[in-house]
Each structure stands twice: as C-alpha cells, then as structure tokens.
N, C-alpha and C positions, 0 to 999 in steps of 0.2 A: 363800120360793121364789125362787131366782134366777131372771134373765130371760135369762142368757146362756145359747143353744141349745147349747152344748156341752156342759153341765155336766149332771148328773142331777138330775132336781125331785124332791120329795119329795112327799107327801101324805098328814094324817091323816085317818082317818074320825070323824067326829064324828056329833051323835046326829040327826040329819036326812040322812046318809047309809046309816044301819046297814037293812038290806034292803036297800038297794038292789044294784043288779049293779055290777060293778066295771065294765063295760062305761058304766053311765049315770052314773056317778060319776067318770068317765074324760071324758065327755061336760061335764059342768059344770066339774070344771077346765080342763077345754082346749079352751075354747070355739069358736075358730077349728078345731076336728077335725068332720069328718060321720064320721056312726056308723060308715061302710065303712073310715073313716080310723081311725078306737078300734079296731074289731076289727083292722085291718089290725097295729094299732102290738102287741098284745097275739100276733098268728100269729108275726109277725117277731120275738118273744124282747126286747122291749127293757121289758116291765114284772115287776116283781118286786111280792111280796105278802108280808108280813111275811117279808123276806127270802130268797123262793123264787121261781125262776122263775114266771111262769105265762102261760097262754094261755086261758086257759077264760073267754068274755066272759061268762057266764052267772053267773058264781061270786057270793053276797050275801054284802055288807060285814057286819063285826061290829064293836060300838066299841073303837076300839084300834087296828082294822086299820092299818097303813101300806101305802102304796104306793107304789113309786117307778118312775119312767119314765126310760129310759137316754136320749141322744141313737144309739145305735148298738146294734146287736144283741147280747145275751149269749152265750158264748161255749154252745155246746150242750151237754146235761144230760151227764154223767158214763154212760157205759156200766158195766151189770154184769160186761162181759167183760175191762174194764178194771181192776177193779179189784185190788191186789197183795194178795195174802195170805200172811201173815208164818210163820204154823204154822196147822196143824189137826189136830184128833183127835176122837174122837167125845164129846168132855165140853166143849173151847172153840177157838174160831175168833180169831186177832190179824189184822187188818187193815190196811192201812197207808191212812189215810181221805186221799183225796185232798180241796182246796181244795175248797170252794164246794159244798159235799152237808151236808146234814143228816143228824145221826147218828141221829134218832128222829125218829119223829110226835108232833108235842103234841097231848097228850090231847083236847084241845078240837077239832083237828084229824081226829081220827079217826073223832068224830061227825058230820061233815059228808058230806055225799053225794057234792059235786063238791070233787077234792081238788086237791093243789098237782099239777103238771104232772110235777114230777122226784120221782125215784122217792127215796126217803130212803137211807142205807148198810144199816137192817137188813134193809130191804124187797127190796134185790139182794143181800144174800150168799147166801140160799137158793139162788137160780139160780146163783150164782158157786161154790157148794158141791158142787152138784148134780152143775156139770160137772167138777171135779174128780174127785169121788168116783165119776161114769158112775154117776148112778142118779139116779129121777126122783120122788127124794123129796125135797119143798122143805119142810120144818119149820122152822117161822119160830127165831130164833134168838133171846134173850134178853141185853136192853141191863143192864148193871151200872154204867156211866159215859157220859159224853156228851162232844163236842169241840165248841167253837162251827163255824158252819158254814163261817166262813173259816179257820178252823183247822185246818192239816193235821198226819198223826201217827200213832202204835199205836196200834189202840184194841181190846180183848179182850171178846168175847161170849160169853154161855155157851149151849151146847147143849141142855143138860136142866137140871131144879128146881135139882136137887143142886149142879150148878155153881155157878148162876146164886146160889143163896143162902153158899154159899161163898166165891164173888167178892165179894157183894154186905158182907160181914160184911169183910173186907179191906178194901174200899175206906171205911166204918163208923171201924177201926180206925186208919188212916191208916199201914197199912205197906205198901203200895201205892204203887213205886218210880215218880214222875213226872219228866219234867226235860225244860224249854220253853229254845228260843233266841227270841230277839226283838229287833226293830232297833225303839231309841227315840229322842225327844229327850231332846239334853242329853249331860251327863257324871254318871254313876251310880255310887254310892258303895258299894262290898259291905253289905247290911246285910239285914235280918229285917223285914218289915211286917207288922203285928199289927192288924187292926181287927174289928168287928164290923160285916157286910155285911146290909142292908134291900133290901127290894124296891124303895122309893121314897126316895131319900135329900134330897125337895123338891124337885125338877127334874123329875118322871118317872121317872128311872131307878134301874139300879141302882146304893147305893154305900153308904160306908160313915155310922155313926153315934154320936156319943157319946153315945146312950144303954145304958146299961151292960146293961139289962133288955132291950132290944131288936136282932134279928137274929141273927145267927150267927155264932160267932167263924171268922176266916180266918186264916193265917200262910203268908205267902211269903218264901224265903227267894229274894233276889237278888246275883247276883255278877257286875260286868261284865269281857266277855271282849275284848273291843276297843274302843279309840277309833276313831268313822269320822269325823273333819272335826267338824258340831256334833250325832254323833250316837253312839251304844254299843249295841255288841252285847252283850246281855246272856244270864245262863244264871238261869232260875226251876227252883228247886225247890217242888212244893205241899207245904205239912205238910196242909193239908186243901182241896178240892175244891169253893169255891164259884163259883156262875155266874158267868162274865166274871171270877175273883177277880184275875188278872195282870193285865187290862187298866184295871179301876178302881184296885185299889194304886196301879201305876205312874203314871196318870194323876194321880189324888188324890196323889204325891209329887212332881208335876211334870216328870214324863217318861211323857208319854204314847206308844204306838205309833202307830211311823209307818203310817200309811192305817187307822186306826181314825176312822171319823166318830162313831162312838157317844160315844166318851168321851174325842175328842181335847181337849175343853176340860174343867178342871174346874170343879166349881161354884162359880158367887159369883167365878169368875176369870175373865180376858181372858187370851187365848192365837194366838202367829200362830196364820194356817192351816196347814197342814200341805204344807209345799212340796218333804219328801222324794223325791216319784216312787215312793211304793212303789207296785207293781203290783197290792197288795192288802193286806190286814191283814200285817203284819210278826210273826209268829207262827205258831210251830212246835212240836208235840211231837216230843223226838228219840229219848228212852228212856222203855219201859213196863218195868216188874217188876213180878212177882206170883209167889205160892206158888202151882203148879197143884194145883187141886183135888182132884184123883185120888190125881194119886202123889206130892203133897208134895214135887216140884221145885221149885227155885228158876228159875223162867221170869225170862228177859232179852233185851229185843228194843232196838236201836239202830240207828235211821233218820236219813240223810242230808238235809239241808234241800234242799225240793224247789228244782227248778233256776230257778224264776222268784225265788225268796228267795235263794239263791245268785249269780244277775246281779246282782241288787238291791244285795247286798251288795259285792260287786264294783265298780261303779259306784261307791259310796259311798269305797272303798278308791283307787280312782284318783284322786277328786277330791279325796283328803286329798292323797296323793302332788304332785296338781298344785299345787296351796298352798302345800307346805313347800318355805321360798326354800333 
C-alpha cells in the first residue's frame, strides 16, 4: 500500500476480517480515522468494494473482498435517465454501457442483504424502458453477455426466455460480431492470440495456462491501427468471449492497457508503471452484431469511442507530433 496521500490504497480482506463491517475494517487500516472520519470517507463516494462504488458502513466483508479508498470523491453513480439506447423492440434492448457501471449482479452479490450503492445496467434499463415505452411495467430484462465494468460499448439484452436463449446460443457459437479499440504499450504486431484462460494463473488472477487440459480456450484477433509515440491503438476482434480475455492476451504479449492496474504487469515480469495518463481503462466496445431473434435480421450497432478515450488519444497524437524533429 502506498504512503503517498494522492494515490489510491488498496485493501484485501483476509480471514480475520471476513464479518466484519467495512466500516471496522476501514477502522484498522486507517488507524489515524475516528469512526465519524470512516463513515464520513465512505458518504463522500471515495471507497470502492470489489470495484463498486459504496457508501453502506454496515456492509460485512467476505474473503476476497477488496477495497479500495480514493484520495478524492468518485465521480457520481451513472443515472438510468442517462443512459443511451441503441434499439428496442419487445424481444431485445442494445444499450450503449457507459464507463464505470456493472453490467450484472454477481451471483454471490445478490444474496446479500445490504448491496453495492450503484445500481448495475440491467437493474436501470427497466426504468429507462419504462419511460420510453410510457408504461409502468419494469420486467427485469435478461443478461446474455457482460462488459467489464470500465468497459464501455453495445451491449444486447433480451426481453423474454425465447430471446434470451436465442442470444445466448449465438454468443455459445461465436458468431456474435465483436470489435474493441484500445490504447496499449508498445508497438503491436497484427496477429491472433491463442491461449487457454484459468481462473488463477499462480498470482491470484486471471490468465493464461499451459496446461492443455486446463481452462478455456480464447482467441483474439489483433490488428494495430495507429502508432501513438510509445504507444498503439489497436482494434480486437473476439473469436470467443473470455473474462478480462483482451486485457490478459495483451498484457501476457507485453503490451498491456494503458490504465489497467489488474493486469498491467505480467507474471513472473517487471514492468514500468504505467505513466500513460489514461483517464481510465483504455478500452472500448465499438461494434455489436448479432442475428435478431425474431426476425432473423442481421442486427449492426457501431459506437464512437467515448470522449474521455478520444481526448486521451488525442493527447497521445500531439505528443507524437511534438517529438518528430
């Protein structure tokens, strides 16, 4: 845990923590806080809980929990009236998932009484449905795919079973049209990464493994689209859809994303820190395709990278410029 006050600490829960409140566990790491100072830091939006805002001093740790505490306030949870929707019809809903919202509840998540603060994306399209369609019928809507939570992009719900198992068989089959932009280290060679992705690849996390019997095959296909100074913008296509699978490939190839802390280093390697300035994970869904359910359309949605990835990249573009004598 760093000691410099600007920077965000981190915290895991370990097995002498688990019961307890995040609030008394907030209390023993930051010894110098009185309790009015823990709740205070947790009202004011600067603690996250496995990666979700939260304000509930009450909430009880589980092992694994992380925690982390900002020096400065989180920016405020994502409104459902905000949110842009791409198409709608009474069989599926495209969303265009803004940064920093979870696209589902994890399971484990659900059972808990006292939940994360911000609302997830499936849990506000009902209401965002509602008012389009002027009726005040919120029927929860049905997740067929996921976006990480800094991940922004198209992301397709289904409305009813029928969709939902229809999508869900598409995405199965991998003809379920994806394509990510993302700003990395390095200079990147067009090429195909092939591994098989584990829960725990000996670090904790997730990644890949040479054991041939173990995990799930992945395939990314990468092609880069710019040179930025000492860094490329690249374009991901998924052949198949594993957790985090762009941001481990790439890192595990030695070009990690910029403003990824998960997996900016790879394992068993030393790596700078990451002195990009990305404003956030450098990663973008730009195109969803899929065959709709119904009527056996070929569905095509193509989003614009949002505009703090667009500055970002910008910035990066000037400082090439400024270099070349």
């Amino acid at each position: 845990m760093a000691a410099d006050k600007t920077k965000e600490k981190l915290f895991r829960v370990l097995p002498r923590h688990v019961d307890s409140t995040i609030a008394a566990a907030l209390r023993e790491w930051l010894p110098d806080k009185s309790w009015s100072e823990v709740r205070r830091l947790l009202k004011s939006r600067r603690v996250m809980l496995n990666g979700n805002l939260w304000t509930d001093a009450g909430r009880r740790l589980r092992i694994n929990d992380v925690v982390k505490l900002f020096p400065h306030s989180l920016a405020p949870a994502v409104k459902a009236e905000r949110l842009r929707i791409l198409h709608l019809d009474k069989h599926v809903v495209v969303v265009d998932k803004p940064p920093g919202v979870t696209s589902t509840r994890h399971a484990d998540e659900r059972l808990q009484r006292r939940r994360q603060f911000q609302q997830t994306l499936d849990e506000m399209l009902p209401g965002a449905i509602a008012r389009m369609e002027k009726t005040s019928d919120r029927r929860p809507v049905r997740a067929v795919h996921r976006l990480d939570r800094e991940t922004s992009g198209p992301m397709v719900f289904a409305r009813n079973a029928a969709a939902q198992r229809h999508l869900q068989r598409q995405f199965r089959e991998h003809s379920v049209r994806r394509r990510y932009l993302a700003v990395v280290r390095g200079y990147v060679e067009a090429q195909i990464i092939r591994s098989r992705l584990v829960r725990d690849r000996g670090d904790g996390r997730r990644g890949s493994t040479a054991d041939p019997n173990a995990g799930r095959t992945a395939i990314t296909h990468v092609r880069p689209v710019e040179r930025l100074g000492g860094y490329t913008l690249v374009e991901c296509r998924l052949e198949t859809g594993r957790t985090h699978q762009i941001r481990i490939h790439l890192s595990e190839s030695g070009h990690p994303l910029c403003g990824d802390k998960v997996y900016w280093r790879p394992p068993l390697r030393s790596v700078e820190p990451d002195s990009s300035g990305a404003p956030r994970l450098a990663l973008a869904a730009v195109e969803l395709g899929f065959i709709h359910p119904a009527t056996g359309e070929r569905m095509n949605f193509d989003v614009p990278l949002p505009p703090e990835l667009e500055k970002f990249i910008r910035r990066l573009q000037g400082d090439t410029c400024e270099k070349t004598p």
